[in-house]
C-alpha positions in Angstrom: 85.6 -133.8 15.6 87.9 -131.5 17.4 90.0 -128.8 16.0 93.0 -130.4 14.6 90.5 -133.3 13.0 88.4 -130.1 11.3 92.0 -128.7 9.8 93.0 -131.9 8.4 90.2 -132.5 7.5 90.8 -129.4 5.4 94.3 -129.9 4.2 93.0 -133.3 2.7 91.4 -131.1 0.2 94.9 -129.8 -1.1 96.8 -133.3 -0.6 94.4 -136.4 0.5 97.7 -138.5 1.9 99.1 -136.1 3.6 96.4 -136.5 6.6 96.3 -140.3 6.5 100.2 -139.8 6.8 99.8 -138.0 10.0 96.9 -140.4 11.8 98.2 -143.9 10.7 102.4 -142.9 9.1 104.5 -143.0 6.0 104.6 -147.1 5.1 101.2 -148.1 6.5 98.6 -149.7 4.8 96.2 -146.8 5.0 99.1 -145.0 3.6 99.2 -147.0 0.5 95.4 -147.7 -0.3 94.9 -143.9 0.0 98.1 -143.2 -2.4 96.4 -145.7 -4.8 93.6 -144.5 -4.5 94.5 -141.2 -5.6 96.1 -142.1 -8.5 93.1 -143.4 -9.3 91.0 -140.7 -9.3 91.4 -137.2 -6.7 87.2 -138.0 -5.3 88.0 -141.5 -4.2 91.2 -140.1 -2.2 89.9 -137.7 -0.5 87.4 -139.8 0.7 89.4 -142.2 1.9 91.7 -139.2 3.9 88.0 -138.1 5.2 87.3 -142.3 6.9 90.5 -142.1 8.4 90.7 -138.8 9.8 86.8 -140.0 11.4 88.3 -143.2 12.3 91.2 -142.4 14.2 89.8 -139.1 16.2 92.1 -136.9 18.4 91.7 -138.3 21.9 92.8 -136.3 24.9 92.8 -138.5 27.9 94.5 -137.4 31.0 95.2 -139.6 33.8 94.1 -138.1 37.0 96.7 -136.9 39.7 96.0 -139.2 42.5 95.3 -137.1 46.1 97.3 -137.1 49.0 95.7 -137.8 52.5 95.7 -134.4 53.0 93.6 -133.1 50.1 96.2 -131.3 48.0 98.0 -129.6 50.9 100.6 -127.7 49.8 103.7 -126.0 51.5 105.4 -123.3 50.9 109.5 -123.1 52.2 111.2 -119.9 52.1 114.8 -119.7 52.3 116.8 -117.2 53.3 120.2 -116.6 52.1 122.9 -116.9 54.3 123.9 -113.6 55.5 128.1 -112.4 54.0 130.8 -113.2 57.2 133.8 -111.6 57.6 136.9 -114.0 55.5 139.1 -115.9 57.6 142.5 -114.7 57.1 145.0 -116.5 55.2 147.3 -118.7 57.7 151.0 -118.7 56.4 151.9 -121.1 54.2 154.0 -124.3 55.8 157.7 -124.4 54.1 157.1 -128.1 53.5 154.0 -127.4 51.6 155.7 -126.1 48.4 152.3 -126.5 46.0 149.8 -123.8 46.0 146.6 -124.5 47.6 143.6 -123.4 45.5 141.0 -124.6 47.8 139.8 -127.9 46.2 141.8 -129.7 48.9 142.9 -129.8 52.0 146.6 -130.7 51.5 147.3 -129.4 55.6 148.7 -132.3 57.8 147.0 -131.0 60.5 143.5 -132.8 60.1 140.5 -132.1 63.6 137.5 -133.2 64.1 135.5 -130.6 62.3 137.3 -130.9 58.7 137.4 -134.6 58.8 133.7 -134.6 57.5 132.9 -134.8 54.0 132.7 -131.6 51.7 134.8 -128.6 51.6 136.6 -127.1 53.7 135.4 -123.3 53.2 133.1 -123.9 56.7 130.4 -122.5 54.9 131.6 -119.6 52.9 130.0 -118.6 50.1 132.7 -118.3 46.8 134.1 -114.7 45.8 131.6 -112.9 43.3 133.0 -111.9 40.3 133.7 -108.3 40.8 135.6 -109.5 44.0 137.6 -112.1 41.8 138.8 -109.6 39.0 139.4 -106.8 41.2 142.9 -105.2 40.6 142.9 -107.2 37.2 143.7 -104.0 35.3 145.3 -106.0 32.0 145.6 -104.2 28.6 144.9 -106.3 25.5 146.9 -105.2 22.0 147.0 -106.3 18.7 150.2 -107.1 18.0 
């Protein structure tokens, strides 16, 4: 018997069904013959509770991690964070482009080879952090 056989083992002293309700569940037959036999009489329930909690012991089986060919090689990749580059600067905005552009497209006509591809088109860049995105955001909040 392991541990958690020995303790309910144990609390089938206090309440015999409780531990058959924990090995076999709530509405099985073990269940019911142990209830019964309870009312019957406390000695032949926790007897009972005692055969079920030998019958059905905990089991830990673990499935073995099948090996590589190279015997558990591992490797280790570090990666670097990019390092900051200067921000392009802002080219002027087109007079027939009258919608903002907040970055999530590319609503320029003028379409090359390089943003074409798939994905954004911040070449790279990594987003503003916060401190860079609220700077100059010097709003007072009243309770009016």
């Amino acid at each position: 018997m392991c541990t958690p056989d020995l303790f309910l083992g144990l609390l089938a002293i206090l309440f015999p069904p409780l531990p058959v309700w924990v090995k076999t569940g709530l509405c099985s037959a073990d269940s019911i013959i142990n209830i019964l036999l309870c009312v019957l009489g406390y000695l032949p329930g926790l007897i009972h509770a005692w055969y079920i909690i030998s019958k059905f012991p905990e089991s830990y089986e673990y499935e073995a991690v099948p090996q590589d060919g190279e015997r558990a090689h591992v490797t280790y990749v570090f990666v670097q964070e990019p390092q900051p580059q200067a921000r392009p600067q802002a080219q002027p905005k087109s007079a027939s482009n009258s919608q903002p552009n907040y970055g999530a497209t590319d609503n320029n006509n003028n379409h090359n080879a390089s943003s074409s591809s798939a994905g954004p088109s911040d070449e790279g860049h990594a987003p503003p952090t916060y401190a860079e995105a609220v700077k100059g955001d010097h709003k007072i909040q009243t309770h009016d």
